[in-house]
N, C-alpha and C positions, 0 to 999 in steps of 0.2 A: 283385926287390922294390924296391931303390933306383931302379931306371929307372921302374919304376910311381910311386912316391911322386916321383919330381921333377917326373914326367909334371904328376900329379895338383895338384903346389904351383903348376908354370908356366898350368895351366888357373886354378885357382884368382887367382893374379896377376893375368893377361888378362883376366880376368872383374870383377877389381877394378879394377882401368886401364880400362876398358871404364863402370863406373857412375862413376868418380868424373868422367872425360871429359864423359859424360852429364849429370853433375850441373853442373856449370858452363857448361856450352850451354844448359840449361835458364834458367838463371839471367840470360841474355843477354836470355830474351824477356820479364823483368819491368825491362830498363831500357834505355835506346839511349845509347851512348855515342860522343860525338864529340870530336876531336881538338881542342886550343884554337887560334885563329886569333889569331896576332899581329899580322895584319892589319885585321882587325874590331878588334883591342882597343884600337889605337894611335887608329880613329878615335871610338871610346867612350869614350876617355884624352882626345882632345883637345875635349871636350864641357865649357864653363866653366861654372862652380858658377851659380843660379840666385839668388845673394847677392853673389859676388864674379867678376867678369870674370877676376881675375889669379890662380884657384883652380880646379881641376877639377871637374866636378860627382862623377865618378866618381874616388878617388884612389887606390881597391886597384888598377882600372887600370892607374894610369900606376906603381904600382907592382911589379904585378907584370911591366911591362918591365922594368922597370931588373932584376929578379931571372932574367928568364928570356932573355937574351941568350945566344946559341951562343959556341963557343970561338971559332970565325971568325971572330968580330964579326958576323953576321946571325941576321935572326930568322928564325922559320918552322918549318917542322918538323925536329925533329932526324933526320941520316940522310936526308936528303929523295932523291928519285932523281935521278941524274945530268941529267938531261933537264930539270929543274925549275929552274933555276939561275934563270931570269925572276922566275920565281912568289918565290925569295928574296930578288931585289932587290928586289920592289915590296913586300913585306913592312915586309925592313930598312929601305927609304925612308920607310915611312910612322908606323916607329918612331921612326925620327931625329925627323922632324915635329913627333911629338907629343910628345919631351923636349927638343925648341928652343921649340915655343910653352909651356911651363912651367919653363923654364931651368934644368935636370936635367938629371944623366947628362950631363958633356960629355966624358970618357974615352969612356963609352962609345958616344957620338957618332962620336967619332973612330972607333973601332974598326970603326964599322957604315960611315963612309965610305968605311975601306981595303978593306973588302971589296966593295963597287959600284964602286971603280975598281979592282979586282982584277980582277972578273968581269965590265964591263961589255962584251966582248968577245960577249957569248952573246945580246947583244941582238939582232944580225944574225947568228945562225948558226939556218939554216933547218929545223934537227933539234931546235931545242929549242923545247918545249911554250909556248905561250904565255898563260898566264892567259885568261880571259875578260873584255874590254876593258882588258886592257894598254897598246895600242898608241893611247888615247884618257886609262888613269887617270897612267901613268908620268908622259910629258911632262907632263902636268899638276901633277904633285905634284913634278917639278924647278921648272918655272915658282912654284910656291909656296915650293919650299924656296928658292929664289932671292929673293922678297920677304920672306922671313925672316930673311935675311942669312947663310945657310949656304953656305958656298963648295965645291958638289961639285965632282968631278974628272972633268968632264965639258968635252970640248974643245966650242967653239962649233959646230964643221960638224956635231960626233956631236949634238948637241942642233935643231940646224935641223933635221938630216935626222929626225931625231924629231919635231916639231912638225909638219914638212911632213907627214910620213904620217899622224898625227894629223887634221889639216884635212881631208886628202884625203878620209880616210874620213867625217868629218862633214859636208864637203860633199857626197858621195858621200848620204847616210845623210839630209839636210837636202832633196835632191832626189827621191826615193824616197817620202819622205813615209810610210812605209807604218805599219799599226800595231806590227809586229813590230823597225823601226826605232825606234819611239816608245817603246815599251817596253823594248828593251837600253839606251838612252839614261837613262831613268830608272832602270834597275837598278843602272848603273856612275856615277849621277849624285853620289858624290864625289868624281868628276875630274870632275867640271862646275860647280863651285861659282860661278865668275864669268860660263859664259857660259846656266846653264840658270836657268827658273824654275821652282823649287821647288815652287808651288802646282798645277804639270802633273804634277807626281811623285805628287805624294796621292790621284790620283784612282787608283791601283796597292796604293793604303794594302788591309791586308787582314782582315777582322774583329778578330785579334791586337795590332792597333795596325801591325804591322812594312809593310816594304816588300819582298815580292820574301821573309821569311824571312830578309832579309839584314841581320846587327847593325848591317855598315858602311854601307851605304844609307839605314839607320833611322836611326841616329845623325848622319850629316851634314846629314839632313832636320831632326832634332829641332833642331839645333844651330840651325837658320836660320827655321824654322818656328815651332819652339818648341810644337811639336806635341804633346797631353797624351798619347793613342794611341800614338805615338812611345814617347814614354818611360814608359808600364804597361811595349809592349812589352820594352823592353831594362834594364829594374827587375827583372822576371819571368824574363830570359834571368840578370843576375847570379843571380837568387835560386838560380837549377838549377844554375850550373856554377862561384858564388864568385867569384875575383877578375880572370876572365877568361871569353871569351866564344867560341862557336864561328863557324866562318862562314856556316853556315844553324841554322836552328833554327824552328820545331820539324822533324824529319826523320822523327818516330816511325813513321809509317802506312808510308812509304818502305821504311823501314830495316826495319822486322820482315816487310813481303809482301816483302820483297827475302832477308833470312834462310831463309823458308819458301822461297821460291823454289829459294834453294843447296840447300836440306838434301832438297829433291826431287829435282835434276839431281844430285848426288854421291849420291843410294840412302841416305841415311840418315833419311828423315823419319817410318817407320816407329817410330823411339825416340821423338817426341817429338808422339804423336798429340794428345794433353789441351791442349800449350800453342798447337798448329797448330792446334786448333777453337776455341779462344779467342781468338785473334789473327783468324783468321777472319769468327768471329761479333760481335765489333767493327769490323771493315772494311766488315761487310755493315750493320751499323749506320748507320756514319759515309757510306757509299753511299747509303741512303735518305731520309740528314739532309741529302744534295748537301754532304758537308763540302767546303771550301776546299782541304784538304790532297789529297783527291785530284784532283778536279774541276777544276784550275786549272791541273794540271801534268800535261801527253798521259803523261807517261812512267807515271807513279803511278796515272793512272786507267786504262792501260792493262793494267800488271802487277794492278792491283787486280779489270777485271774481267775478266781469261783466269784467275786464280786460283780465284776467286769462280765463275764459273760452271763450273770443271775439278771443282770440290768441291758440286756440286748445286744455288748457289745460283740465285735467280731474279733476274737480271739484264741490263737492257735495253740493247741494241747503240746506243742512240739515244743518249748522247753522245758519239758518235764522231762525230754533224754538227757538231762544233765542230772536230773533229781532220781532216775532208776534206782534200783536197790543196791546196784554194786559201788554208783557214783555216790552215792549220798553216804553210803556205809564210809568213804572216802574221804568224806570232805568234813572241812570243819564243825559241822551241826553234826554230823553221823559221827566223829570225831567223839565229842563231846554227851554223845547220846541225848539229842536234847528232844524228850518227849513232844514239846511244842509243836517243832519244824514237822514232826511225824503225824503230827495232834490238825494242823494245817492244809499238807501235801493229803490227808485221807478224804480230810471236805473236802481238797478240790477234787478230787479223783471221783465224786457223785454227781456230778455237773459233765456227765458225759449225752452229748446230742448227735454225735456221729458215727458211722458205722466201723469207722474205720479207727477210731483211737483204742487201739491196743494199750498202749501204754499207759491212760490210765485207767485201763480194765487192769493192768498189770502192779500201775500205783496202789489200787483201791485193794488188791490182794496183800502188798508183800507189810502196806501200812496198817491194813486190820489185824492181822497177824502178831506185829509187834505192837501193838495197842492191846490186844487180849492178853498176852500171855502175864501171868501174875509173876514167872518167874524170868521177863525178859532184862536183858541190860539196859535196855531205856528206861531205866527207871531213878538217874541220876540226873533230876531236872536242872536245866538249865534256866532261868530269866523267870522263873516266881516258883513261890514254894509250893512245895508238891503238892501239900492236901488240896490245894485250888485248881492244878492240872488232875488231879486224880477226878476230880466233880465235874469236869470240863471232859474227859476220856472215857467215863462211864455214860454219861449223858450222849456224844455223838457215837457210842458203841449201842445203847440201846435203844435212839431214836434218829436213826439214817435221813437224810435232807428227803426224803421220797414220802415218812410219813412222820414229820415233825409239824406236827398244828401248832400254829402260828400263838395262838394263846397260850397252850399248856406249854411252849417254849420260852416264852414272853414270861410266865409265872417261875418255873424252872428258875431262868437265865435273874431273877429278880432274885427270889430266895436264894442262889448262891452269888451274889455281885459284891465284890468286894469294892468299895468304894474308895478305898485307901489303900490300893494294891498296892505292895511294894514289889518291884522286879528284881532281877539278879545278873549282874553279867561279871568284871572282875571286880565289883564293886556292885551294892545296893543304889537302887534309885526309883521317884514314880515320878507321875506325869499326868496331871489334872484331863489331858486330851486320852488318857489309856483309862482311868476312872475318878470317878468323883460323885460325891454326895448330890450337886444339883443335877446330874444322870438318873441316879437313885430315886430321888425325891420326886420327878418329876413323871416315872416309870411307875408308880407306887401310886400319885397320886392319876394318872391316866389311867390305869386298869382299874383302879376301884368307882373311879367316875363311869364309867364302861360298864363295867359290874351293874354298876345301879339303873344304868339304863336299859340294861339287858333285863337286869328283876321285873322290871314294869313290864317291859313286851310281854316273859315268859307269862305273868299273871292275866295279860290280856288276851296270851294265846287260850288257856288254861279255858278262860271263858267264850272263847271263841268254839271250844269244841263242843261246851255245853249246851250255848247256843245253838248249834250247828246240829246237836242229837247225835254226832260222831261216837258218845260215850254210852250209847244204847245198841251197838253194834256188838253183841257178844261173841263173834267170831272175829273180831280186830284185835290185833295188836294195840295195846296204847305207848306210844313211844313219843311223848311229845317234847318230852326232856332231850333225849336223844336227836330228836331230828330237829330240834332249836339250837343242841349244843353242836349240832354239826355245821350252822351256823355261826354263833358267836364265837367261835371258837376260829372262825376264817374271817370272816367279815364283822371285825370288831369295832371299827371306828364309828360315830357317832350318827356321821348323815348317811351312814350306810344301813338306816332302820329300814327302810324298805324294803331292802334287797334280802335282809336277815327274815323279816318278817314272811315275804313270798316265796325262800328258801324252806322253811319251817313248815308253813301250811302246807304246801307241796308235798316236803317228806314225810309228812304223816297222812295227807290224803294219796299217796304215793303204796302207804304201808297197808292204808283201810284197802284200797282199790285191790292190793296184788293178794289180802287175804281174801276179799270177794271171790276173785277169780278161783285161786286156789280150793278155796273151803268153805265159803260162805255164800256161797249163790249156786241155782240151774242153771242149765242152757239159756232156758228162759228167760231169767233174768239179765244174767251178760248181754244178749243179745240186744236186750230193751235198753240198756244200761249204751251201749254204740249206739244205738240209732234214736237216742234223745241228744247225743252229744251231735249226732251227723246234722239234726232237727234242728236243733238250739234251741231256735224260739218256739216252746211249744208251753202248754197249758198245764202249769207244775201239780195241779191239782185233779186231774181227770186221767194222764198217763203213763203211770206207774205200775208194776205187776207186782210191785212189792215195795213194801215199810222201808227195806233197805236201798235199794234201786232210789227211791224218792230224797232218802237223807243224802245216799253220796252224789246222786248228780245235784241237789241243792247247791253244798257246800261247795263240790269241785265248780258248777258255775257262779256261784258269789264268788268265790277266790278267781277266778279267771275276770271276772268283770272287776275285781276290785285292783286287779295288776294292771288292767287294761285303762282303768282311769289314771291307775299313777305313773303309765309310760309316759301320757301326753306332756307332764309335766318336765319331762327328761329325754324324749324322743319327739316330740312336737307332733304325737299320732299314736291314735289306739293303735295297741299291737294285740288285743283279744284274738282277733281270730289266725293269727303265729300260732297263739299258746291253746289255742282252741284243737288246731292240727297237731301238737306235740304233742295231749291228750289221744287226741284217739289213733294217732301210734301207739301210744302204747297200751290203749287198754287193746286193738286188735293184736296185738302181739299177746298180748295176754291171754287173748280167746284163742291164736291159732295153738299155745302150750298147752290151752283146755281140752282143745281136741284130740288132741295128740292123747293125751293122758286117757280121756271119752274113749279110743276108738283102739289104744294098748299100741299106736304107732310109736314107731324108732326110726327117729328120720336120721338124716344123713350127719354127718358133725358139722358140715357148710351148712345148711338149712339150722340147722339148730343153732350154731354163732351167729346168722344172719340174722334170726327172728330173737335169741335172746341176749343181744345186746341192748336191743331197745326194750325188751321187755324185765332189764333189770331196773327200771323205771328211774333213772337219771334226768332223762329226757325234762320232766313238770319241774326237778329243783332246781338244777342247774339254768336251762337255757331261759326262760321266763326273767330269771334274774339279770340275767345279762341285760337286759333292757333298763336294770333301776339303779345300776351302779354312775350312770356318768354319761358316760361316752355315746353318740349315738351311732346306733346301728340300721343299715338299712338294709332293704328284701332284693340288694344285688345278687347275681349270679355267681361270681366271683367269692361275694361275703360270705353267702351262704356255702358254697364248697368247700368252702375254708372251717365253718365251721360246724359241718357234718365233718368232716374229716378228723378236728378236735373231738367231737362229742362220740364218735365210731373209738376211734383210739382210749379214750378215760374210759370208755363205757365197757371195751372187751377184756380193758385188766380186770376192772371191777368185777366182771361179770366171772372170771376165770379164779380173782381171788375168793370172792363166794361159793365158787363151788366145788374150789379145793377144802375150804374150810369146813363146808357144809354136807359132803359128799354123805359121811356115814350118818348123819341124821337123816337126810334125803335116800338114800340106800335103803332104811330101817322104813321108810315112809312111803316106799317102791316109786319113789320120784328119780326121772334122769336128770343127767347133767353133764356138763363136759367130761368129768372124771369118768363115768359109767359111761356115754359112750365111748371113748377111746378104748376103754376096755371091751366091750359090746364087739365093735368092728373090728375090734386086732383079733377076733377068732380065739379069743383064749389065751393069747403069746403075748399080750401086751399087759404087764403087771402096774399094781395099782403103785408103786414105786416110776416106775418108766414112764407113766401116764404125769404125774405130778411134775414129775423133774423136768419133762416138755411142757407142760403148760408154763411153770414156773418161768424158763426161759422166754417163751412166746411173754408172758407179764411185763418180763424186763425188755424185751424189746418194744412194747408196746410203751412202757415207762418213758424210755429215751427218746422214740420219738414223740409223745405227749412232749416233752421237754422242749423235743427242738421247735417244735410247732411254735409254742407259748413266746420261746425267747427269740424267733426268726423273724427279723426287723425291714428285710428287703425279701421285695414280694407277697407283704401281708398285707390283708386289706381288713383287719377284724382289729379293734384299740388293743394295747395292751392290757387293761386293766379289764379288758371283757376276757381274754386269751387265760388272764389270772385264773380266774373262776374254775377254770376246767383241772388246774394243778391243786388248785386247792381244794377240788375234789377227790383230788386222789392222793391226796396227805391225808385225809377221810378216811378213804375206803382202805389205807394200808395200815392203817390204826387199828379202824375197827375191826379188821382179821389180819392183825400181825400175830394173834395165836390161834384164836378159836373166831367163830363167828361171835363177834365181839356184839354186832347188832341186834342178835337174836338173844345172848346172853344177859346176864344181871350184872356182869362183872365192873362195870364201867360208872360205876354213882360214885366213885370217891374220885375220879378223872374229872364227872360232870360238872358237882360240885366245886371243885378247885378254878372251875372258868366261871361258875351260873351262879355261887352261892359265898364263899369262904374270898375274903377280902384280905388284901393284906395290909397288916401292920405296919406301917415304919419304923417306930422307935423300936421295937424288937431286933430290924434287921441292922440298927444303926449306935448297938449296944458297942460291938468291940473297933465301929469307928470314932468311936468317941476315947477310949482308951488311946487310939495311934493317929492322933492328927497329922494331915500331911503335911510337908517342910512346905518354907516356901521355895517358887521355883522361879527360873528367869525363860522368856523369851527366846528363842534359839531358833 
């Protein structure tokens, strides 16, 4: 009785840990919060009152320097990571700055210099991060702290060789001419105050008044310009975040499809459906207004629309002629080489559903490209430190949007989630809405809950087959691991036990049935094996020609009547005799493959895609399940064309990826298949090379349009969340033969495992969040 009641209080706890978690995540997506830049604020501090030259226009400013210095004597973020040591002196330098030009703080002047002649050593040390135009704003802003009269602790040759690399690149950058050169220039143009002109900077000005988003760009514009745009912008940035300033602003649009993003790849965005369709249905807004905040920046308009059209909406591949390869090579991200933007524009370029988007058949080329190459120039990240884009490039390089299971991404996306990301731009900064520990926490604590609900099925399956005498079948496959993890592995959420469970039976009375056919029965028996299914209700103990015939139509009619009982609860009506008909499709498909095989015929390659689509036996996992997820479905005309149409399309990749992969064991086994015939009917001309590389293509057009089907919102008469199933089938099937016949193999139990068995830690993964707490941040 006390072990019941603790049981009961530790549930009760978790379930409270669990909504309060909830409820503060939720609360993330009514505000975006970013880290304040004491970068940006020193050069918004050193902006003179528009009364008085010898008074600051902004003084909370230059106040809240002087209050918010580090113990070290530098500014910047507190805790910053080891690697960032630049990103503090360009900070601390332009804090000094700004209380030399208003003759303040001179302790703590001092303080901020012992620390740049402390650390000026990391200037040339080739592991540490370097701001974005450091090596053009630094020298710069020594050469000005020097006409101020500030004596840093910087020897003459350390300063030349700084100036000279400076030049270099501007001459470098001056010769090039390009726009993408013209635009970093004006982004980082306050280390350009004496040799740029200001009035080429304005034409970057952006409906907001700002430059580029950036306080410090706007402000040394304002300063010189005296630009009224200018200063709404950075009046509006104090008004959001008080007496100090971020170093981009606004980031909203970014920052929340970047939330949605996470809470999709770590499996938790199921919690937060209502705030996910409202962040959404504002993006899809600000998409048809052509807002600035996406439209301007490859990265943003990219995650905006592989979002966007992942979630039903209707949008057009067409500006992505502004992100081509020559354009982007052009612009300030291609500029910059920022793996991200590259990292972005590639996902979206797999979210193709038309026949006609070249362009990102042309994106998806020239972006995988420079994603593989070890020795390309994008390799000079911009906005977080590389080892985290490096795990982020290797992960969508080896697991493409087509066969990323939803779990083993969800576990991935876990074990690398930085909770305390710090970002980069000309200045370090994070943002509780980009990551955070109750993201973490709550991703950690969902999958292992999940996990454990999964352990129980699988052991109930386990005896399921025993029962059932499945495990006296010595001509079967046993794959019950497999054909459960092909389940939990997509349909992981908790009230989805049924769906998982009648996916599961299925795929292994799926695997017993197709080795029946294959190799474990006569004539005789297939025959009797149909026409007790066509019978149904006949006398299980007098009609049998055989031990085996008797165990699988058993189990396959228990499993049919027991899905039939649990539609009524979900569809208000037995669907037995739907899944009754899906069955003996496919086991007659199965018999007409037998004869063929019987009788040494070679049918046509139509007759053989037409019969062995359904006889690559999808049909019992898939469609049966569609009745237990939710949504109801009913036996319209319309419904149903819609979804043969879906289950034709999943069913002829599958069926093509199989037996590309499969060819030379089935070859070896004198079984055909699409490979051998092609070859077969080309008379000899048609090589097993030219055979693949058409199927392969026929797969991918099959792929795309499965896609458009799933995501096509007008004109559908099937739920969405039934449409899922069939995509999530074939993140399945390109898994299991993304090398070898992955199904047929052994290779896949340390995969299995990582969904069905191996839990994750927290505290392990929350070891070097604990070292780098994040600052705090304001509202923006």
């Amino acid at each position: 009785m006390i072990t019941s009641t603790a049981k009961k209080n530790k549930n009760t706890a978790t379930a409270l840990c669990f909504e309060d978690t909830n409820e503060r995540i939720k609360n993330m997506f009514n505000k975006v919060e970013l880290s304040i830049s004491s970068y940006d604020t020193a050069f918004v501090a050193m902006i003179p009152s528009s009364t008085s030259p010898h008074a600051p226009f902004f003084p909370q400013c230059l106040n809240w320097l002087l209050d918010n210095q580090l113990v070290d004597g530098s500014w910047g973020l507190p805790d910053h990571h080891p690697l960032l040591i630049n990103d503090a002196l360009l900070s601390t330098l332009a804090c000094i700055l700004a209380l030399k030009q208003w003759g303040i703080g001179e302790d703590k002047m001092n303080k901020g210099l012992k620390f740049i002649e402390s650390n000026l050593t990391s200037i040339n040390d080739d592991k540490q991060h370097h701001p974005i135009g450091f090596d053009i704003i630094f020298p710069s802003l020594i050469e000005y702290a020097q006409n101020l009269g500030i004596n840093l602790p910087i020897g003459a040759a350390s300063l030349e060789a700084m100036i000279q690399k400076r030049d270099k690149e501007l001459q470098r950058g001056f010769q090039s001419d390009s726009e993408g050169w013209k635009a970093y220039l004006a982004y980082v143009s306050e280390g350009m105050l004496n040799s740029l002109d200001l009035n080429t900077v304005l034409k970057y000005q952006r409906k907001n008044g700002s430059l580029f988003n950036s306080p410090a760009t706007t402000a040394a514009a304002f300063q010189h310009l005296k630009n009224a745009d200018c200063l709404s912008y950075l009046q509006s940035v104090l008004e959001k975040s008080g007496n100090a300033v971020p170093t981009v602003y606004p980031l909203d649009v970014y920052a929340r499809l970047h939330m949605i993003d996470s809470l999709e790849r770590l499996g938790i965005n199921h919690h937060f459906k209502e705030e996910i369709q409202s962040v959404l249905d504002e993006t899809y807004r600000y998409w048809l207004q052509r807002a600035e905040d996406i439209f301007l920046d490859p990265t943003t308009c990219a995650m905006a629309f592989r979002m966007l059209r992942l979630n039903g909406y209707d949008v057009s591949s067409d500006p992505f002629y502004e992100y081509s390869e020559d354009k982007f090579a052009n612009s300030l991200k291609g500029y910059l080489k920022d793996v991200g933007a590259v990292l972005e524009l590639y996902r979206a370029s797999q979210v193709i559903i038309h026949p006609d988007e070249s362009i990102l058949v042309k994106q998806s080329s020239w972006t995988r490209n420079l994603l593989k190459q070890d020795s390309s120039p994008y390799q000079l990240y911009t906005d977080k430190i590389r080892i985290y884009v490096d795990n982020e490039v290797n992960d969508v390089l080896k697991f493409p949007h087509h066969a990323n299971l939803e779990r083993l991404l969800n576990r991935r996306s876990v074990e690398h989630y930085n909770a305390d990301e710090t970002r980069i731009l000309k200045t370090s900064y994070r943002s509780c809405n980009l990551a955070n520990q109750e993201i973490l926490k709550l991703a950690v604590e969902d999958f292992n809950l999940c996990q454990s609900i999964q352990n129980k099925e699988l052991k109930q399956l386990s005896r399921w087959i025993v029962e059932s005498k499945l495990d006296k079948l010595d001509f079967a496959r046993q794959k019950l691991a497999y054909c459960y993890f092909s389940s939990a592995a997509t349909l992981y959420s908790p009230e989805l036990s049924d769906a998982r469970i009648s996916w599961a039976k299925n795929g292994v009375l799926t695997t017993v049935v197709d080795d029946f056919f294959d190799v474990g029965s006569s004539e005789e028996e297939q025959v009797n094996l149909i026409q007790l299914m066509e019978k149904w209700d006949v006398d299980v103990n007098t009609v049998f020609c055989s031990e085996a015939v008797k165990i699988i139509f058993s189990a396959v009619r228990s499993t049919i009547c027991e899905i039939g009982e649990k539609s009524v609860e979900r569809q208000g009506r037995n669907v037995k005799d739907n899944v009754i008909k899906i069955w003996l499709d496919l086991m007659r498909s199965m018999f007409t493959e037998a004869e063929w095989s019987r009788t040494k015929t070679i049918p046509t390659i139509d007759d053989y895609m037409q019969n062995a689509y359904v006889s690559f036996a999808l049909g019992p996992i898939v469609l049966p399940a569609l009745y237990l997820v939710g949504p109801k479905l009913s036996d319209d005309a319309s419904e149903n064309q819609e979804l043969d149409h879906l289950f034709k399309t999943m069913s002829t990749s599958g069926r093509l990826l199989n037996d590309i992969q499969g060819f030379k064991r089935e070859s070896e086994e004198g079984k055909l298949n699409a490979v051998s015939l092609h070859m077969v009917h080309g008379n000899g001309v048609v090589t097993y090379e030219d055979t693949t590389d058409k199927l392969k293509g026929v797969i991918e057009d099959n792929r795309r349009e499965l896609l458009r089907l799933v995501l096509q919102e007008k004109g559908s008469f099937v739920p969405r969340d039934c449409k899922d199933l069939f995509w999530k089938m074939m993140k399945v099937l390109n898994l299991f033969y993304m090398k070898d016949d992955g199904f047929t193999s052994n290779e896949m139990h340390s995969t299995v495992n990582a969904v069905l068995k191996d839990p994750i830690i927290l505290d392990e993964l929350l070891v070097d969040s604990k070292r780098h707490p994040p600052p705090k941040a304001v509202e923006v």
